[in-house]
N, C-alpha and C positions, 0 to 999 in steps of 0.2 A: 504494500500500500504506500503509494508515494501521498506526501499534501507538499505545497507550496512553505506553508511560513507557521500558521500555528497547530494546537494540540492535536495529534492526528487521529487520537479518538472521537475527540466533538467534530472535527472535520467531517468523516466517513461517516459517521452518524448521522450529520446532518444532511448528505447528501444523501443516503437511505430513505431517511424521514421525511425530503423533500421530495423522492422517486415515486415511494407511496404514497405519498400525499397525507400524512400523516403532523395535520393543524399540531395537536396538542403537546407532541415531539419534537417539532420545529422549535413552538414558544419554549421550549425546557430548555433546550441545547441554546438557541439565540439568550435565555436570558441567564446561562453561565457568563455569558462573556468570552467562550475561550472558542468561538466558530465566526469566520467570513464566509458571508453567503457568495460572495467573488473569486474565492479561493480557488483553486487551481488541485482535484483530489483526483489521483489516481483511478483506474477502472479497471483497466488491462494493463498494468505498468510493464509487464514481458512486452506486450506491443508500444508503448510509448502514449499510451490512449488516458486520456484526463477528462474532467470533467466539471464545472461547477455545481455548488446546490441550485441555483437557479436553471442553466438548460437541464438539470434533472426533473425539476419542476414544470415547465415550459415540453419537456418532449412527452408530457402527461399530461398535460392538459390542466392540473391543479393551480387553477387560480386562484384560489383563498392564500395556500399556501406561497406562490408566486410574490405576492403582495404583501405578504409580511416578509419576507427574504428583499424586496425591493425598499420597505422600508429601513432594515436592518442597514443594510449595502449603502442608502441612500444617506444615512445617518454617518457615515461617510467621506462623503463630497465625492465627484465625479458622473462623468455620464455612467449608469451601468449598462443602459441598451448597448450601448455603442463601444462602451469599452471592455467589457467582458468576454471574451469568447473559449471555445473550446479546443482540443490537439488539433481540431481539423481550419481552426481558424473562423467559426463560424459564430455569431453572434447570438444572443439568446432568443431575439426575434427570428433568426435563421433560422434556429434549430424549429422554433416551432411550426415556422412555415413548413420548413422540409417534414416535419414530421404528421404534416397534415392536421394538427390543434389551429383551427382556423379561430377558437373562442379567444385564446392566447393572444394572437397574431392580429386578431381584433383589437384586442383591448391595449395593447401597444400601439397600434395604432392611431389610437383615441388619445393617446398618451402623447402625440406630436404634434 
């Protein structure tokens, strides 16, 4: 399991918890403190393949969970549409597009 920068338990965790879309797991791990929803968590790390909590969110369709991870992220500073993306380069409106969550890919939308 690779992460980027911090605790690589709340990382992976959180990326889990935002794959499932799992609201009340997200708020636990976001309000230890020791997780970015921006982070950069390993998947496949034999392949070089990473991922954030948000395109794990985003290629699910979980927009509750989305939204508070955009909160968190946003709490922050920075763009996270635009500067977040995954191994493949792809942005978290990418990913939703490509992954056909057109509800997602709406609501970013709305979002510009």
């Amino acid at each position: 399991m690779f992460c980027e920068r911090s605790n690589h338990v709340f990382s992976f965790s959180l990326l889990q918890a935002s794959l499932g879309g799992h609201l009340p797991a997200v708020d636990y791990i976001l309000g230890k403190g020791e997780a970015d929803p921006t982070e950069k968590v390993g998947t496949l790390p034999q392949e070089g393949a990473w991922s954030t909590p948000l395109h794990a969110a985003a290629t699910r369709g979980h927009l509750d969970v989305l939204e508070r991870l955009m909160e968190a992220a946003e709490g922050g500073g920075g763009n996270v549409l635009e500067g977040t993306v995954d191994s493949e380069g792809r942005t978290v409106l990418e990913t939703a597009e490509e992954e056909g969550q057109k509800n997602v890919a709406e609501f970013f939308k709305d979002m510009n």
